[in-house]
DRENTORKOL-3810 file (N, C-alpha, C; in nm, 4 decimals):
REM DRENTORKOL-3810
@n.u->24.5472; n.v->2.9889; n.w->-6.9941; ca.u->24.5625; ca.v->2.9972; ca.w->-7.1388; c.u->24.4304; c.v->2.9567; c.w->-7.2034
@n.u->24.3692; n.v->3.0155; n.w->-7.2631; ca.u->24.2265; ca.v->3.0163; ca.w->-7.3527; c.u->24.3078; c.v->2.9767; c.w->-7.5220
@n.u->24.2023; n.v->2.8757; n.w->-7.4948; ca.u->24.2026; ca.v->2.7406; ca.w->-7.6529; c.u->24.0937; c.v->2.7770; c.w->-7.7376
@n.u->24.1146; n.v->2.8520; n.w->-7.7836; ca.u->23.9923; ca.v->2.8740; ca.w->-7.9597; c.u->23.9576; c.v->2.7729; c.w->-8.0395
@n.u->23.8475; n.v->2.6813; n.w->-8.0713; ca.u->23.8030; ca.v->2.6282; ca.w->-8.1538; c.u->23.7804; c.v->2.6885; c.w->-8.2498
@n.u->23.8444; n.v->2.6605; n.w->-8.3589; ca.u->23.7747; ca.v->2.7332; ca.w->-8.4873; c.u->23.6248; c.v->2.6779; c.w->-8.5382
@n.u->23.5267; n.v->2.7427; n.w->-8.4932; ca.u->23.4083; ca.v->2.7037; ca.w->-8.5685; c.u->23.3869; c.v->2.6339; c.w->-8.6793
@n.u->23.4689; n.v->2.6596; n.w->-8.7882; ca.u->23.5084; ca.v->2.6646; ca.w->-8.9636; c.u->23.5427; c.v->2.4654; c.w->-8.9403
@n.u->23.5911; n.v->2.4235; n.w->-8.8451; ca.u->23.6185; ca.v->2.2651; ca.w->-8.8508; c.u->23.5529; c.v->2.2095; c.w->-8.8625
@n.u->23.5318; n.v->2.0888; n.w->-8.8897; ca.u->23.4253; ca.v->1.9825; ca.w->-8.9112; c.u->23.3975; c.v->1.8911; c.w->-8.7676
@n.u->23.2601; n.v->1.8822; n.w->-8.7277; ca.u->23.2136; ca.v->1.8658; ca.w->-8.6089; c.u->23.3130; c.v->1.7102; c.w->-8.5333
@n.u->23.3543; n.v->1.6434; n.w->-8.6319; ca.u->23.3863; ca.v->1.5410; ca.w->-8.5583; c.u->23.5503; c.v->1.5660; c.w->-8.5301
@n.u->23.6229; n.v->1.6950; n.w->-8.5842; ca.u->23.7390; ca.v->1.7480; ca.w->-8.5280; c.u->23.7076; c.v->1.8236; c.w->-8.3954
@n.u->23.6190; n.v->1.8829; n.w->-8.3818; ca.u->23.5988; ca.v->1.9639; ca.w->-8.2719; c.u->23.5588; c.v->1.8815; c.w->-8.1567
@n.u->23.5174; n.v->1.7746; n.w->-8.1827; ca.u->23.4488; ca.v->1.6431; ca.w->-8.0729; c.u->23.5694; c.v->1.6430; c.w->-8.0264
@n.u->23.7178; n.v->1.5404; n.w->-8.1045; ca.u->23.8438; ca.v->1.5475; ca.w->-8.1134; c.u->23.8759; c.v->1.6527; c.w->-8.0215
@n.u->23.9139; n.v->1.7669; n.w->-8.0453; ca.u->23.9550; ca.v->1.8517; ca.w->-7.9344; c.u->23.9124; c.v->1.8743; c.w->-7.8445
@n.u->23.7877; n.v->1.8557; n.w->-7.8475; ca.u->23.7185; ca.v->1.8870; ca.w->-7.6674; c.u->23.7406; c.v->1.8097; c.w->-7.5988
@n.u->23.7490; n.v->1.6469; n.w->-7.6379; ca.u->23.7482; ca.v->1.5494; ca.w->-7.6093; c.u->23.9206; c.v->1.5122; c.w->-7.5139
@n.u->23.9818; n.v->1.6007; n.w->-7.5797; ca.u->24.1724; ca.v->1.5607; ca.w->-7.5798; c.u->24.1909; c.v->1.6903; c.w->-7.4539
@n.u->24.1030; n.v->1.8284; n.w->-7.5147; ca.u->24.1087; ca.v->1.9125; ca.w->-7.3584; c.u->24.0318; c.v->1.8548; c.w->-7.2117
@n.u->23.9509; n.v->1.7450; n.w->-7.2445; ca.u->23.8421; ca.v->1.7434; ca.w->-7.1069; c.u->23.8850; c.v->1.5879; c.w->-7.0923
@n.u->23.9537; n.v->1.4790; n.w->-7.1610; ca.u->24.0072; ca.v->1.3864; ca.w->-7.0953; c.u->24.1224; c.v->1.3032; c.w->-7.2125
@n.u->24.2156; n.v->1.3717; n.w->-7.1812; ca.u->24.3025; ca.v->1.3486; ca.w->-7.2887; c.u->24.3401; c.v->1.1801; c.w->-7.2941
@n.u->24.3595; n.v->1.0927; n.w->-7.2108; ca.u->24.3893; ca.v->1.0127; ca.w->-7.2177; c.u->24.3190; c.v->0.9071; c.w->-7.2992
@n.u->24.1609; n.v->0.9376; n.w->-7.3349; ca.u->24.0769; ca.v->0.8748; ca.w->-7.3986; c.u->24.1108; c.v->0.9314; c.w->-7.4979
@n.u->24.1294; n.v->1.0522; n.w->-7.5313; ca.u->24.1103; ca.v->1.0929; ca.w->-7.6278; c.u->24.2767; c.v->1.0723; c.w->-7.7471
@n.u->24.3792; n.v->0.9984; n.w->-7.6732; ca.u->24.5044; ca.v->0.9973; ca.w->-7.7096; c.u->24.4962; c.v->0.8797; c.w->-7.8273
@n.u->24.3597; n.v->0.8048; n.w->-7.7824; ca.u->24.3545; ca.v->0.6863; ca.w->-7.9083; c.u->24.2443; c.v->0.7636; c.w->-8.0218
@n.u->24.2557; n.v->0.7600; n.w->-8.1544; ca.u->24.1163; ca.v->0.7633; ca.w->-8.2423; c.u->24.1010; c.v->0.6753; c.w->-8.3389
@n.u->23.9953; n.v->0.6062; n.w->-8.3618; ca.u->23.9409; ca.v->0.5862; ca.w->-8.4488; c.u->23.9537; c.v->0.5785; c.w->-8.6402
@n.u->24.0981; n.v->0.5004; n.w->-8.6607; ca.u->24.1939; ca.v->0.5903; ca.w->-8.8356; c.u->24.0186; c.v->0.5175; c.w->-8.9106
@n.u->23.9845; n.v->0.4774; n.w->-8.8785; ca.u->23.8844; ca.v->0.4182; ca.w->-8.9850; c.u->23.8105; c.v->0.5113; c.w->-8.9929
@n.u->23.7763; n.v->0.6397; n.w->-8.9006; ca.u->23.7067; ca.v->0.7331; ca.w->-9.0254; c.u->23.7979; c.v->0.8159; c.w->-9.1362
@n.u->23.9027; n.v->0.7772; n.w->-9.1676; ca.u->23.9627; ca.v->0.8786; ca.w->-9.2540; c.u->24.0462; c.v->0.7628; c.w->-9.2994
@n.u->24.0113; n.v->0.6363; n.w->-9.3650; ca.u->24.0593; ca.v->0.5301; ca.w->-9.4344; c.u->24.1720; c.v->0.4494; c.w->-9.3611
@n.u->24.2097; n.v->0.4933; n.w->-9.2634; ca.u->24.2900; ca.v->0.4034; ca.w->-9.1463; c.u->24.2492; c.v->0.2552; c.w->-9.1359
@n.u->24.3389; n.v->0.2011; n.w->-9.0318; ca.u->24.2936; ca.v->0.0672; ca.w->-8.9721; c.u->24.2570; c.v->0.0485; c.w->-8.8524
@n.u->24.1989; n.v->0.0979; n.w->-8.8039; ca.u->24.1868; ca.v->0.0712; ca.w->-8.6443; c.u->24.2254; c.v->0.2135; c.w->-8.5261
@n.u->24.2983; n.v->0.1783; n.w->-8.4191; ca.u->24.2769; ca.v->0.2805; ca.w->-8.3436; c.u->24.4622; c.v->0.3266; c.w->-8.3199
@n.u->24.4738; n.v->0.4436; n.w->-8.3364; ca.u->24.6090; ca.v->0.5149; ca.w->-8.3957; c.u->24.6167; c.v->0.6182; c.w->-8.1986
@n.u->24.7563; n.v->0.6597; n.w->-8.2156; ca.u->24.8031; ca.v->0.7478; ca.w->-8.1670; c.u->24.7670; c.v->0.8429; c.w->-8.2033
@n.u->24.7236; n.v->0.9616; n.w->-8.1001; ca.u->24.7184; ca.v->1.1147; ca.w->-8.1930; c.u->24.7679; c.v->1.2155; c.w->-8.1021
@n.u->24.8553; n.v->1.3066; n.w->-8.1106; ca.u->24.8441; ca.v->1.4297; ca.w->-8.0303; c.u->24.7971; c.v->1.5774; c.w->-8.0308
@n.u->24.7950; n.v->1.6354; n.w->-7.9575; ca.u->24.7035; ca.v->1.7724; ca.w->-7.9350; c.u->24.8116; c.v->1.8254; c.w->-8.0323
@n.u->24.8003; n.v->1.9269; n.w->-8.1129; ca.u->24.8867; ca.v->2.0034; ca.w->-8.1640; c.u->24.8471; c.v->2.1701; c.w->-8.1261
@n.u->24.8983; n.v->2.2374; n.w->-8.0249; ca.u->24.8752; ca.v->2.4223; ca.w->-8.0085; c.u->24.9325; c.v->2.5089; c.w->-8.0678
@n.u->24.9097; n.v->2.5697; n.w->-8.2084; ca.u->24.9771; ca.v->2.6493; ca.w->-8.2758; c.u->24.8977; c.v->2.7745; c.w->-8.2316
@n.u->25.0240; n.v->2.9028; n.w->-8.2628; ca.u->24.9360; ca.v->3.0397; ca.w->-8.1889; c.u->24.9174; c.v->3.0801; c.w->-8.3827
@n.u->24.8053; n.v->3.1511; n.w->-8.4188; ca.u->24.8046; ca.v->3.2157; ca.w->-8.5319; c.u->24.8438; c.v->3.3188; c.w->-8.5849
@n.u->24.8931; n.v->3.2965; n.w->-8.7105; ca.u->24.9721; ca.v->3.4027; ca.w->-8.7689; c.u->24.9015; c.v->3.5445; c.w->-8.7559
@n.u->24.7829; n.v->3.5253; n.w->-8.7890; ca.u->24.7382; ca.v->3.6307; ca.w->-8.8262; c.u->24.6853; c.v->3.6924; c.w->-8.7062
@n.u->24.5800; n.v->3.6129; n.w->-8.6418; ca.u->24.5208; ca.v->3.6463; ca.w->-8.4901; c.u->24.5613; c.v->3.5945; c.w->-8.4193
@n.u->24.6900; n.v->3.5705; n.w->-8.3750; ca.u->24.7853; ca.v->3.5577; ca.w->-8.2454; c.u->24.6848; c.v->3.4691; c.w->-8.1305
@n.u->24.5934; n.v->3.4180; n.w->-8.1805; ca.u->24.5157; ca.v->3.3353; ca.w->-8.0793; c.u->24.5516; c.v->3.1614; c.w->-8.0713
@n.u->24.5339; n.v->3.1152; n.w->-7.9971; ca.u->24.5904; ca.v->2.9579; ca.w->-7.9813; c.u->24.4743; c.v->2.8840; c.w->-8.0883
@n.u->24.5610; n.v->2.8068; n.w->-8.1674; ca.u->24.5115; ca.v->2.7081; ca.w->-8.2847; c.u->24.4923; c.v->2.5856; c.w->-8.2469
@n.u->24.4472; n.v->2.4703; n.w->-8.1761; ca.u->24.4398; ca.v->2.3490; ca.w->-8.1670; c.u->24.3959; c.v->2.2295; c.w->-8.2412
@n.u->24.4640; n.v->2.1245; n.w->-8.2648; ca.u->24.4023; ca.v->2.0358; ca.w->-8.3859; c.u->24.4983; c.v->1.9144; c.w->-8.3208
@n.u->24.4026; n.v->1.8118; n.w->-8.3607; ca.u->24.4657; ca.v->1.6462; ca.w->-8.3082; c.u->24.5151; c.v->1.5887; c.w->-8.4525
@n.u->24.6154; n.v->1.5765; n.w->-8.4350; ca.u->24.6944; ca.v->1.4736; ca.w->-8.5228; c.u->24.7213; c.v->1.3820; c.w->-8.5174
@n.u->24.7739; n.v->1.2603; n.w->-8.6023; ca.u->24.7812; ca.v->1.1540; ca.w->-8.5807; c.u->24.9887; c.v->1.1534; c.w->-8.5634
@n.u->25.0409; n.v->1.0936; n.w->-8.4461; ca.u->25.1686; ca.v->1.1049; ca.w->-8.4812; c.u->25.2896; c.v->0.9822; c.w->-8.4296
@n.u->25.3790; n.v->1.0015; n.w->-8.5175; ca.u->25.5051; ca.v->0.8705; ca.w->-8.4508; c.u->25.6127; c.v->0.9501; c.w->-8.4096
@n.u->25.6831; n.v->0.8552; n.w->-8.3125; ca.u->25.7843; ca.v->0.9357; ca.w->-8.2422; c.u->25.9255; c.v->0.8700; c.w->-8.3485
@n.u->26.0297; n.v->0.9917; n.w->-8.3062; ca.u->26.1558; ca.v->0.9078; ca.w->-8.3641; c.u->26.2501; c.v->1.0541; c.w->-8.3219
@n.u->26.3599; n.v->0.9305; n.w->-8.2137; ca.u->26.4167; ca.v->0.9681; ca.w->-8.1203; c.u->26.4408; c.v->1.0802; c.w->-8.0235
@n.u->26.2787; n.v->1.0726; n.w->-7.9663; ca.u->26.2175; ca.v->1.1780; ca.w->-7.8290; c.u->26.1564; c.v->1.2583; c.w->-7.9315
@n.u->26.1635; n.v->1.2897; n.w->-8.0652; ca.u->26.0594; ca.v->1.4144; ca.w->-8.1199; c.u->25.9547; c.v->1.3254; c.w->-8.1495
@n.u->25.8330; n.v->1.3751; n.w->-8.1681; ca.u->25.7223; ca.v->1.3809; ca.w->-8.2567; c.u->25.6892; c.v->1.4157; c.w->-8.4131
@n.u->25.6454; n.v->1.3207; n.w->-8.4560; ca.u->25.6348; ca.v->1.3322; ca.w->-8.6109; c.u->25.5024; c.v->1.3367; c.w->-8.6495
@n.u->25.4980; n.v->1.4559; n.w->-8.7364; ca.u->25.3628; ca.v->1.4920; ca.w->-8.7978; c.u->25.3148; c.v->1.5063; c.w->-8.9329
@n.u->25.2480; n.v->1.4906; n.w->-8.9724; ca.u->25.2096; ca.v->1.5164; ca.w->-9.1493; c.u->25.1504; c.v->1.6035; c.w->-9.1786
@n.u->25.1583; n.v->1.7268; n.w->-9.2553; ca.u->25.0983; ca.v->1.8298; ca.w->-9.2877; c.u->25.0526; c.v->1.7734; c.w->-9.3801
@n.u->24.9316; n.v->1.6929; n.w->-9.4266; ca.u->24.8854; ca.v->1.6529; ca.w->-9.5456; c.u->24.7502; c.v->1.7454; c.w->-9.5911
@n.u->24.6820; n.v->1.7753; n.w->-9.5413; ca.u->24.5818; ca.v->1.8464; ca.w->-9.5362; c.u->24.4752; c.v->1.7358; c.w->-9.6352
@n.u->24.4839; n.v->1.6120; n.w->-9.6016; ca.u->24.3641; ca.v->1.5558; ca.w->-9.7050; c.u->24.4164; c.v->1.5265; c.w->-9.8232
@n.u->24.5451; n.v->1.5625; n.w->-9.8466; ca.u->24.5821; ca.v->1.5725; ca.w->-9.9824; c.u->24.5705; c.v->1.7362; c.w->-10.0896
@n.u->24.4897; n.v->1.8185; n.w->-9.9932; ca.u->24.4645; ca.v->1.9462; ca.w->-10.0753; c.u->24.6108; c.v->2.0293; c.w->-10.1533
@n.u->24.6059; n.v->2.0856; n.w->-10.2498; ca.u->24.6863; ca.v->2.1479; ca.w->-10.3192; c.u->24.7700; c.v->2.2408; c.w->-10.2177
@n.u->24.7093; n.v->2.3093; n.w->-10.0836; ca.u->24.7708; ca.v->2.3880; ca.w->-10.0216; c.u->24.7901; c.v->2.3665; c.w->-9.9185
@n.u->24.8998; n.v->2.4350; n.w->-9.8201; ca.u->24.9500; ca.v->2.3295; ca.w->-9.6327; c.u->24.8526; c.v->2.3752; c.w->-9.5542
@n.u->24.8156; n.v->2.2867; n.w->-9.4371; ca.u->24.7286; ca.v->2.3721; ca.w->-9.3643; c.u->24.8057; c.v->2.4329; c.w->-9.2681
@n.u->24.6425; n.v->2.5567; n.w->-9.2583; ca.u->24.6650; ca.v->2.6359; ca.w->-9.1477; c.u->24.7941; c.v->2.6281; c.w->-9.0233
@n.u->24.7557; n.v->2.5243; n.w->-8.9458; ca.u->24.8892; ca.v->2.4905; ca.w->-8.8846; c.u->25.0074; c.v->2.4688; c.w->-8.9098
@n.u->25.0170; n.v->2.4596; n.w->-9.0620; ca.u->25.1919; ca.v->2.4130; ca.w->-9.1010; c.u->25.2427; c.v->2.5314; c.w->-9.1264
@n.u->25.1422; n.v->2.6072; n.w->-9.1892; ca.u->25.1839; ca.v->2.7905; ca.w->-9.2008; c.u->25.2051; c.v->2.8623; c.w->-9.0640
@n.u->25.1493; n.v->2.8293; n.w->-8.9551; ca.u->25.1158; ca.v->2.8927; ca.w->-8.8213; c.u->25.2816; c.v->2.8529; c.w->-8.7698
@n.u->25.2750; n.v->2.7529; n.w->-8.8114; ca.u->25.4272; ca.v->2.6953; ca.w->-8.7701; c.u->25.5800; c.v->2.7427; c.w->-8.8077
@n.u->25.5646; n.v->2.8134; n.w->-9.0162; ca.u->25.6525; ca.v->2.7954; ca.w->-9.0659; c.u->25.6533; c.v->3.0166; c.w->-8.9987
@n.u->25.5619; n.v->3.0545; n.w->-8.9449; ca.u->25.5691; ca.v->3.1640; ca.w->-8.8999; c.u->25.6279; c.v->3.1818; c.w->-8.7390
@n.u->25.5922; n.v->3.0712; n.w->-8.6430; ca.u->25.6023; ca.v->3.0620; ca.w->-8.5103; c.u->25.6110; c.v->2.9504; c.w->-8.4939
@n.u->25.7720; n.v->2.8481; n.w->-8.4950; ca.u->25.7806; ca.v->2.7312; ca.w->-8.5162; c.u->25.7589; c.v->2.6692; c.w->-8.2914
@n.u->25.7285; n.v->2.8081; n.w->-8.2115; ca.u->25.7377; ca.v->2.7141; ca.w->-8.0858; c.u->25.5815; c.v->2.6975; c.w->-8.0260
@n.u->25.5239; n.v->2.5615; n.w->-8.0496; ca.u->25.4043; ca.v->2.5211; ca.w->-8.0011; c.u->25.4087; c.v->2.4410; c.w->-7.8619
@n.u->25.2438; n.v->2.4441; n.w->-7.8842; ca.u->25.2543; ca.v->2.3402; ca.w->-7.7770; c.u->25.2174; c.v->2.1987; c.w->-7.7948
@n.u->25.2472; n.v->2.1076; n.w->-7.7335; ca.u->25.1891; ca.v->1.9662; ca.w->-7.7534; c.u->25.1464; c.v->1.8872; c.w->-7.6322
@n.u->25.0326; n.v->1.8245; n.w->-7.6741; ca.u->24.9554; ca.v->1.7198; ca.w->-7.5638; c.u->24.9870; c.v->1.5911; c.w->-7.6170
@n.u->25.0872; n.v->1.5059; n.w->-7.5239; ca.u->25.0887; ca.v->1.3804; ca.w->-7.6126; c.u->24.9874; c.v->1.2737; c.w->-7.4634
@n.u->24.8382; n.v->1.2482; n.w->-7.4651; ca.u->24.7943; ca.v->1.2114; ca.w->-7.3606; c.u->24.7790; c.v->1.3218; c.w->-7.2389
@n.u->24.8107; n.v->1.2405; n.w->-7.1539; ca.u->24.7951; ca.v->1.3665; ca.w->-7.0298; c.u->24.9488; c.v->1.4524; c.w->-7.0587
@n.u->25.0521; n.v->1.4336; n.w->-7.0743; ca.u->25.1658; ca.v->1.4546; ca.w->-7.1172; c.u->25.1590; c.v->1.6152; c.w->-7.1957
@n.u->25.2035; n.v->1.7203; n.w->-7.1229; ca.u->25.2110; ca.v->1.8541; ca.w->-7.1739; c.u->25.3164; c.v->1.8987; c.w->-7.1839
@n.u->25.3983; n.v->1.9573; n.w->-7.3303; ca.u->25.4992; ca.v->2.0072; ca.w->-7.3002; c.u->25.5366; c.v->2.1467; c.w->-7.4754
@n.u->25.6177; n.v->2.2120; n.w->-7.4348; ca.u->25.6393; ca.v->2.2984; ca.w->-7.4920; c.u->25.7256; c.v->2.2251; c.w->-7.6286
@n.u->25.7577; n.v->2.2408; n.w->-7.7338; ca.u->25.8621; ca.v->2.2032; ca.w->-7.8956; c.u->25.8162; c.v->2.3171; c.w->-7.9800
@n.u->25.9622; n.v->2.3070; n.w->-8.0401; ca.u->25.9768; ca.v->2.3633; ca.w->-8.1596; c.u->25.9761; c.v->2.2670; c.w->-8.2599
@n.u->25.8961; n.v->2.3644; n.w->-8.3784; ca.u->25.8845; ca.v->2.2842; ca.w->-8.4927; c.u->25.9929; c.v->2.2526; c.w->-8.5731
@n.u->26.0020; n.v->2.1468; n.w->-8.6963; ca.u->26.1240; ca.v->2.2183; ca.w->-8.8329; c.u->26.0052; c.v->2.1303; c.w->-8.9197
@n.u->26.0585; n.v->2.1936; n.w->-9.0438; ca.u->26.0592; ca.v->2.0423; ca.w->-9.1387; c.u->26.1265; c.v->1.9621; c.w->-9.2172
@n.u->26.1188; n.v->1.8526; n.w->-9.2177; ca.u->26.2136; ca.v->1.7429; ca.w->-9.2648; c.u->26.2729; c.v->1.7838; c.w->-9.4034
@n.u->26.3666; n.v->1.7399; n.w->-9.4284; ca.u->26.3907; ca.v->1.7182; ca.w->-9.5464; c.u->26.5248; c.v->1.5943; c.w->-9.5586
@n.u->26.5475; n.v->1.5966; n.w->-9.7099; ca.u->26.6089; ca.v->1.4956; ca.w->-9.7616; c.u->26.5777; c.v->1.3849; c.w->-9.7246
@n.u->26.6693; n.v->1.2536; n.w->-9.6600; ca.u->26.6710; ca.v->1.1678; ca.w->-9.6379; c.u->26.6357; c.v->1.1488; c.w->-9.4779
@n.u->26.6154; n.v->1.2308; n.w->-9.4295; ca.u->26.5496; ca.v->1.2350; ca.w->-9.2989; c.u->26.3825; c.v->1.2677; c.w->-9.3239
@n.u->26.3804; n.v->1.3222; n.w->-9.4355; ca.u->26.1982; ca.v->1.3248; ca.w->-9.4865; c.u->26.1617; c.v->1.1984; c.w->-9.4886
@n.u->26.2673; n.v->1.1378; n.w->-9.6078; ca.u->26.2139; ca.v->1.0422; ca.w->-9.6714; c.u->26.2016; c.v->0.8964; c.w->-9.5631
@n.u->26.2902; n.v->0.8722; n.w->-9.4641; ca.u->26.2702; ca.v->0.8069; ca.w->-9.3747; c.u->26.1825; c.v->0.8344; c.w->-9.2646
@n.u->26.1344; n.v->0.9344; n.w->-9.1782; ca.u->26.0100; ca.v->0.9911; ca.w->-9.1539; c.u->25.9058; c.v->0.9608; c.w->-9.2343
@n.u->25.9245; n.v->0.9936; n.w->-9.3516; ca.u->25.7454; ca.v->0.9747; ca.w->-9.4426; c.u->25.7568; c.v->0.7976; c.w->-9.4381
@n.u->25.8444; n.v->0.7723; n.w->-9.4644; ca.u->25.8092; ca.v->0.5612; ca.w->-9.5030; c.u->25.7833; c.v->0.5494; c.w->-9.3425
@n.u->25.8183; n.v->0.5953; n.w->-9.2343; ca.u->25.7532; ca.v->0.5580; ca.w->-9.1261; c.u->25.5893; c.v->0.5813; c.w->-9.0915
@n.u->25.5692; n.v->0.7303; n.w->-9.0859; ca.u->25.4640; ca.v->0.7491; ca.w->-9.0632; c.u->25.3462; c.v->0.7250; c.w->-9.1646
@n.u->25.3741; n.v->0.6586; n.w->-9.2945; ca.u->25.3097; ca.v->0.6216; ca.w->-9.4285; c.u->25.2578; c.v->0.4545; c.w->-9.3647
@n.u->25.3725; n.v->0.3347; n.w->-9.2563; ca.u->25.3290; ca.v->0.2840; ca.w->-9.2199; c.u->25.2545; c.v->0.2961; c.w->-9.0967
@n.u->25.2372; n.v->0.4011; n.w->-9.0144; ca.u->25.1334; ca.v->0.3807; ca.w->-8.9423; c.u->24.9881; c.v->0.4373; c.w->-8.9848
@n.u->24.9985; n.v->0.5222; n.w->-9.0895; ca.u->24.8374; ca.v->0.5435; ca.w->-9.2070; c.u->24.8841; c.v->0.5603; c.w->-9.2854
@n.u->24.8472; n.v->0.4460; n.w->-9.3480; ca.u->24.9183; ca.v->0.4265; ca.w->-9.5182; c.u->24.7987; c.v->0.5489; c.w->-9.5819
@n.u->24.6684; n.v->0.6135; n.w->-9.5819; ca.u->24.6561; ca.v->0.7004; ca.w->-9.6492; c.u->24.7499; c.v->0.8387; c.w->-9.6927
@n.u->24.7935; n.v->0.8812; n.w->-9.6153; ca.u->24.9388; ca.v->0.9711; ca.w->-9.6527; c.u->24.9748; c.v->0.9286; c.w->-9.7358
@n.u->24.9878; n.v->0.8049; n.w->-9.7914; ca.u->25.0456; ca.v->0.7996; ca.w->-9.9616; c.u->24.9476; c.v->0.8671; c.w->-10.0994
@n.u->24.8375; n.v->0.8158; n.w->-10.0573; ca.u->24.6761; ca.v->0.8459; ca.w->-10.1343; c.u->24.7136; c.v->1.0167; c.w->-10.1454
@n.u->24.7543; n.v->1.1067; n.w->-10.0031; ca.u->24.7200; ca.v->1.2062; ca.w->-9.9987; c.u->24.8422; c.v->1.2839; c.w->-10.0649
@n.u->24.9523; n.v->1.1810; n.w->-10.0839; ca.u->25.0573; ca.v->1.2912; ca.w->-10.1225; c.u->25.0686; c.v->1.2718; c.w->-10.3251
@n.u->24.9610; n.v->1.1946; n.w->-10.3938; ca.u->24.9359; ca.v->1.1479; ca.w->-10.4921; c.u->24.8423; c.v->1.2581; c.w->-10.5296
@n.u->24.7153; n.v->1.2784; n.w->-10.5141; ca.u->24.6329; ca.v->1.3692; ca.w->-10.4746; c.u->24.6686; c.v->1.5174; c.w->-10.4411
@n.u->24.7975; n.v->1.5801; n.w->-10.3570; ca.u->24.8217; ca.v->1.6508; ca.w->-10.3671; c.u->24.8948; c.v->1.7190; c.w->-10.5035
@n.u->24.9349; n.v->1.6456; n.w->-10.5678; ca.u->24.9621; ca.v->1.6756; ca.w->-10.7151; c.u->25.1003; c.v->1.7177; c.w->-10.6980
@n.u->25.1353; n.v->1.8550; n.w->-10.7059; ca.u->25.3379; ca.v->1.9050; ca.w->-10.7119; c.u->25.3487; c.v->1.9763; c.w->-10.5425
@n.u->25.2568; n.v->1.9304; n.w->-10.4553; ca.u->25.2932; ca.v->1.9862; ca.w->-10.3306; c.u->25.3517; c.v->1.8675; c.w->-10.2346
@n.u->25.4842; n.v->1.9129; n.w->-10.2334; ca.u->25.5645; ca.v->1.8189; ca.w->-10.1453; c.u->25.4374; c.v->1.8294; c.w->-10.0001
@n.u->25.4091; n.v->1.7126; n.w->-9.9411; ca.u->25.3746; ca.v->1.7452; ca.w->-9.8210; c.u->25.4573; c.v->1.7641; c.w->-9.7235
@n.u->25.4933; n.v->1.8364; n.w->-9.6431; ca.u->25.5493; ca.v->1.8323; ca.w->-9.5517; c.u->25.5538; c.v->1.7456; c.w->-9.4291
@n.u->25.6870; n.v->1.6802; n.w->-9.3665; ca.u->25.7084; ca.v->1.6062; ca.w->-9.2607; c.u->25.7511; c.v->1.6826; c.w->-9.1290
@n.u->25.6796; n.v->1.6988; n.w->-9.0346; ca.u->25.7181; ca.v->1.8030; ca.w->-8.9406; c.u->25.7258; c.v->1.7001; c.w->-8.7899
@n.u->25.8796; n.v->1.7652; n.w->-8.8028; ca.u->25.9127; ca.v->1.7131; ca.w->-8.5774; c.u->25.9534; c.v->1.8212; c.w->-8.5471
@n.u->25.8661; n.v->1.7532; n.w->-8.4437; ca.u->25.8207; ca.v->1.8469; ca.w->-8.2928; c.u->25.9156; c.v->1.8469; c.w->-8.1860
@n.u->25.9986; n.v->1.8827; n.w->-8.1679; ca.u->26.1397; ca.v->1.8893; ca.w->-8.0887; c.u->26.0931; c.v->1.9423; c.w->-7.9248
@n.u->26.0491; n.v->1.8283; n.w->-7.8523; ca.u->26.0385; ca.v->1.9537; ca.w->-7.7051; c.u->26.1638; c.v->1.9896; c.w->-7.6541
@n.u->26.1026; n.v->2.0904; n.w->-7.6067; ca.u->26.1913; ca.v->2.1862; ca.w->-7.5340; c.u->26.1735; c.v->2.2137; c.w->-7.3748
@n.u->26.0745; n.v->2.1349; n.w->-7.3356; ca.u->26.0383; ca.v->2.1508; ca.w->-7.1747; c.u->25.9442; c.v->2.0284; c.w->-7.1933
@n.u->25.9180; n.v->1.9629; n.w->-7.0650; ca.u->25.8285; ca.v->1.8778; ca.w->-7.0633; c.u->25.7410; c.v->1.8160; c.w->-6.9583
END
């Protein structure tokens, strides 16, 4: 299976992914203090195939578990619009995920109601910026997305 870097990322995301394909286990901790964090966070590989060019999407996220799924934040920074991957998703919800050396196939959803809202107060405490970003995003609900595997 061939992994596309999107060029278009910012160099210290692409470090991030090379880093999580060529030794994931180092790469399973990062660094939240470059992106207003505290210290060193959980993150997993996220493999979305693309909507448009059906090619494999990869991007490291930061994520919490709650009960066997994976929880993710489509925040995009706070930008007005979801990223790439949350669209890649809401088109082809079955990805792949690297949690560490740990490879396995899930389907996506996204949260809502009171299962959002308990998801977001979780993963808000492990990077409280997600609050900053969902302030900032202005009338775009961010989305709370678990990762349901399906093989593992």
């Amino acid at each position: 299976m061939k992994i596309d870097i999107p060029d278009a990322l910012p160099n210290w995301i692409r470090e991030h992914i090379e880093l999580y394909l060529r030794d994931p286990e180092k790469a399973h901790l990062w660094d939240s203090s470059l992106g207003g964090g505290k210290g060193l966070l959980h993150t997993l590989l996220l493999i979305t195939r693309g909507k448009k060019s059906g090619e494999l999407r990869p991007l490291p996220l930061i994520y919490g578990e709650d009960n066997g799924n994976y929880i993710v934040i489509a925040s995009k920074g706070g930008a007005p619009e979801h990223p790439a991957w949350y669209t890649n998703l809401q088109a082809n919800p079955e990805c792949e995920i690297r949690v560490g050396s740990k490879q396995m196939t899930a389907l996506a959803r996204t949260a809502s109601g009171e299962e959002r809202e308990r998801l977001w107060a979780k993963m808000s405490a492990i990077y409280a910026p997600y609050n900053d970003y969902q302030k900032a995003a202005g009338d775009r609900v961010i989305p709370v997305v678990v990762l349901e595997p399906t093989e593992g």
